[in-house]
C-alpha positions as CSV (number, residue, x, y, z in Angstrom):
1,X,79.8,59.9,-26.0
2,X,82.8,61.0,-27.7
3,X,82.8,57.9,-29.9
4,X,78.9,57.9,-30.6
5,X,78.6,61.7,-31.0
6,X,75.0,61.7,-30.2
7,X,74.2,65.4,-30.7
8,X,74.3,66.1,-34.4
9,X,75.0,69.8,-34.2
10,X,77.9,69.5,-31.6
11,X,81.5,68.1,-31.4
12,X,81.6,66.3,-27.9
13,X,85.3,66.4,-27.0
14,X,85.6,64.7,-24.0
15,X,88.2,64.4,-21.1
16,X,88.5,61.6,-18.1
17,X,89.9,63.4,-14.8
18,X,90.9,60.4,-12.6
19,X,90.2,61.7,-9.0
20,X,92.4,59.9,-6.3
21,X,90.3,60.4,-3.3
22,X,88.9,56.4,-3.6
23,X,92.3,55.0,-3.4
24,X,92.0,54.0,0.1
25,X,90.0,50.7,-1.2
26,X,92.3,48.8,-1.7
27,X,93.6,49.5,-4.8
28,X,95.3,52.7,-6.3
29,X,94.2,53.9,-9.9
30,X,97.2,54.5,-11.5
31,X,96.3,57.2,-13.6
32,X,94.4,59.0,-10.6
33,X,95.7,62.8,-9.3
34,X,95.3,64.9,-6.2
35,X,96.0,67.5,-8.8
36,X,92.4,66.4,-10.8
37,X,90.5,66.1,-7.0
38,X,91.0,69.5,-6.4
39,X,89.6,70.4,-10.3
40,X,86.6,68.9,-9.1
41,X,86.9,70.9,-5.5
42,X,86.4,73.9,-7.3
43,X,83.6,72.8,-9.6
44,X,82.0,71.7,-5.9
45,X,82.5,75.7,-5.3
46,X,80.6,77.1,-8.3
47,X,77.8,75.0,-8.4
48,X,77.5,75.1,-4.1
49,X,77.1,71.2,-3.8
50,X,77.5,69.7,-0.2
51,X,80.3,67.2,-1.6
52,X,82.2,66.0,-4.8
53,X,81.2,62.9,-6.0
54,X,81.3,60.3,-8.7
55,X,80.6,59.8,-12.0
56,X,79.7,63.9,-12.6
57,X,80.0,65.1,-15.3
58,X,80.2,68.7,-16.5
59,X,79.2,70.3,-19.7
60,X,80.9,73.2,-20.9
61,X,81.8,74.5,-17.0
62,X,78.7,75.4,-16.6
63,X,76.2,72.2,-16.5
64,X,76.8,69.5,-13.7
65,X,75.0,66.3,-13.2
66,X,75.9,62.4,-12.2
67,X,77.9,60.9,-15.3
68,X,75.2,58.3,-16.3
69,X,72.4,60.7,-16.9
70,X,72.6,60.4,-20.3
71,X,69.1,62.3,-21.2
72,X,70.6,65.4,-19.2
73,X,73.7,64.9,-20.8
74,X,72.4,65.4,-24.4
75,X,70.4,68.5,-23.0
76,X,73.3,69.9,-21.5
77,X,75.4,69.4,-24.9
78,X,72.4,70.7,-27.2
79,X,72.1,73.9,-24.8
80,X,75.7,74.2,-25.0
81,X,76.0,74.2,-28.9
82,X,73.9,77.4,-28.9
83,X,76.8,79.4,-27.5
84,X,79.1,80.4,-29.5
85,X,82.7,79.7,-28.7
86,X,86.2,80.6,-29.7
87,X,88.1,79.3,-32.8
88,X,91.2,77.4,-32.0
89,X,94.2,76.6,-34.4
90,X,96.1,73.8,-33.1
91,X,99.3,72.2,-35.1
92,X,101.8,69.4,-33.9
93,X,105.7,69.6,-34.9
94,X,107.3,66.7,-33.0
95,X,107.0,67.5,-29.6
96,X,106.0,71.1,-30.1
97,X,102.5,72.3,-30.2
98,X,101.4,75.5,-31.4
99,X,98.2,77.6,-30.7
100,X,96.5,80.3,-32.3
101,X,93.3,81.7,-30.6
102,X,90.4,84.2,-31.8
103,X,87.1,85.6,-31.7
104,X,87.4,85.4,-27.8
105,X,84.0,86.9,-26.5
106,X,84.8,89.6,-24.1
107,X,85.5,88.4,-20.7
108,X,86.9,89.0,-17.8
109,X,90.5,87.0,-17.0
110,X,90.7,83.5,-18.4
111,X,93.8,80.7,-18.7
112,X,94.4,78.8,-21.7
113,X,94.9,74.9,-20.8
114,X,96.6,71.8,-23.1
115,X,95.2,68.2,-21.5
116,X,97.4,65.3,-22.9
117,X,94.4,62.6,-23.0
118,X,95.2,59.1,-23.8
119,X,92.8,56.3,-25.1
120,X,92.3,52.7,-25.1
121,X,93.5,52.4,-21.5
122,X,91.9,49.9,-19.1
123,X,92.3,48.9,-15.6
124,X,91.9,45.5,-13.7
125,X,90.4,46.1,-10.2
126,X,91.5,43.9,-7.5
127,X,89.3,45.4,-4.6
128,X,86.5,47.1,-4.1
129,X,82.9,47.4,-5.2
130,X,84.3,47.1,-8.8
131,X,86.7,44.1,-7.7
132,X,87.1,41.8,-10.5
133,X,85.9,43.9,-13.4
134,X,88.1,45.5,-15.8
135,X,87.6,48.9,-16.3
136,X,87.6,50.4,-19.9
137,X,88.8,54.0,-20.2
138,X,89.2,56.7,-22.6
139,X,90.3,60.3,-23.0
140,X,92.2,59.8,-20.0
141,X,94.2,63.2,-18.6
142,X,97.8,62.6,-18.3
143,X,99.0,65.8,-18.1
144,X,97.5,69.5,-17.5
145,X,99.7,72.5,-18.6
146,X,98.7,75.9,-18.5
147,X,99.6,77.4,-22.0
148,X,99.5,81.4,-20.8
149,X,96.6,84.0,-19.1
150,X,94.0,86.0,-21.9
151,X,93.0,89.0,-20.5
152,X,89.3,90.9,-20.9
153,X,90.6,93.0,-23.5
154,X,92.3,90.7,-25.5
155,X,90.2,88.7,-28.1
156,X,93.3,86.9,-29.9
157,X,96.0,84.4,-28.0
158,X,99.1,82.5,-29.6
159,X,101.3,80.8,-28.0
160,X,103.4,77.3,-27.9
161,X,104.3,74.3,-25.2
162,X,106.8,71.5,-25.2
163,X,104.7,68.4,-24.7
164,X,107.3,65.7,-24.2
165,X,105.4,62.3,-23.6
166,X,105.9,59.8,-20.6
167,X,107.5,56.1,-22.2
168,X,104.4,54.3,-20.7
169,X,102.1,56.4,-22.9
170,X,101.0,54.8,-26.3
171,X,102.1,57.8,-28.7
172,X,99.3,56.6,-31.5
173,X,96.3,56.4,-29.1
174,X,97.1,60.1,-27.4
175,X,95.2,63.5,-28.4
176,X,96.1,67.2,-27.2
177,X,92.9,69.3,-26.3
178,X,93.1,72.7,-25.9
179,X,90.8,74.9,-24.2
180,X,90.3,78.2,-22.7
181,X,88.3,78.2,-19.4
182,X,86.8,81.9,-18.2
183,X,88.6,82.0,-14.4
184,X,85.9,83.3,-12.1
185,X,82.9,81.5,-13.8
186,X,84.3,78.4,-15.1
187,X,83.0,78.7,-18.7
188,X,84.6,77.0,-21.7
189,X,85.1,79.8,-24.2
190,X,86.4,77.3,-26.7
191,X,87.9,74.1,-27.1
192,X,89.8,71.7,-29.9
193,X,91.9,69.0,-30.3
194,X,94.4,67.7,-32.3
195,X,96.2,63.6,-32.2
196,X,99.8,63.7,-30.9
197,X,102.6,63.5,-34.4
């Protein structure tokens, strides 16, 4: 969707959490994380579902639905670009990122996040219901940092982080996105992105 952009009035900005909880069949995906499978847990908590599965997909914190639902995924991104959002200022020196933040809506507590995403990745499954196939991936999370904490009365953030890359990661095919996520309800406030320099 990110590469289509099939809702004219949006930006879909799009990232892959690899969950690790299939491992056991037979193969490990390598860019899977514990750290991503309890993300999802607490999606599982706000919308009261009976289990986490696969492919969801969520819109915005707020919208969840399985991942190949692509009617309900245009619906969810239409509703979505109604709301209005904060404005992010992202820049890249070297390895240093830099963030500016405003017109925050009021809220109550919410944390500020840079994903490092990386595209153009693939994986060859050797077991399993996909055994054989080669997977193609994009916007794949390789790393989550929390940038700092906005409070209800703040409508303004800045702030910086180190993002040092991993050698296996292809420097021209990553992207930072930042986004700020409201902590009790789950709601992106604002999101942007920015490719790694």
């Amino acid at each position: 969707m990110e590469r289509e952009q099939p809702v004219p009035q949006a930006e879909i900005i799009t990232l892959a959490w690899h969950v690790d909880y299939w491992n056991y069949l037979g193969w490990k995906d390598e860019f899977s994380s514990a750290e991503f499978s309890k993300r999802q847990e607490s999606y599982g908590r706000k919308f009261k579902i009976d289990s986490i599965y696969t492919p969801q997909m969520v819109v915005d914190g707020q919208t969840e639905f399985v991942g190949n639902n692509s009617g309900k995924a245009v619906t969810s991104i239409m509703a979505a670009a109604n709301l209005s959002k904060a404005s992010i200022e992202l820049a890249m020196n070297e390895n240093l990122l830099k963030i500016n933040i405003s017109e925050i809506s009021k809220i109550e507590n919410a944390t500020v996040f840079a994903a490092v995403a990386e595209d153009k990745l693939s994986t060859s499954v050797k077991r399993g219901e996909n055994s054989g196939r080669v997977l193609e991936h994009s916007s794949v999370v390789r790393q989550l940092k929390t940038i700092g904490v906005i409070s209800g009365a703040s409508s303004t953030f800045s702030g910086e982080l180190d993002l040092p890359i991993q050698p296996n990661w292809k420097k021209e095919n990553l992207k930072i996105i930042v986004f700020v996520q409201e902590n009790n309800t789950r709601k992106i406030l604002g999101v942007n992105q920015i490719q790694y320099k």
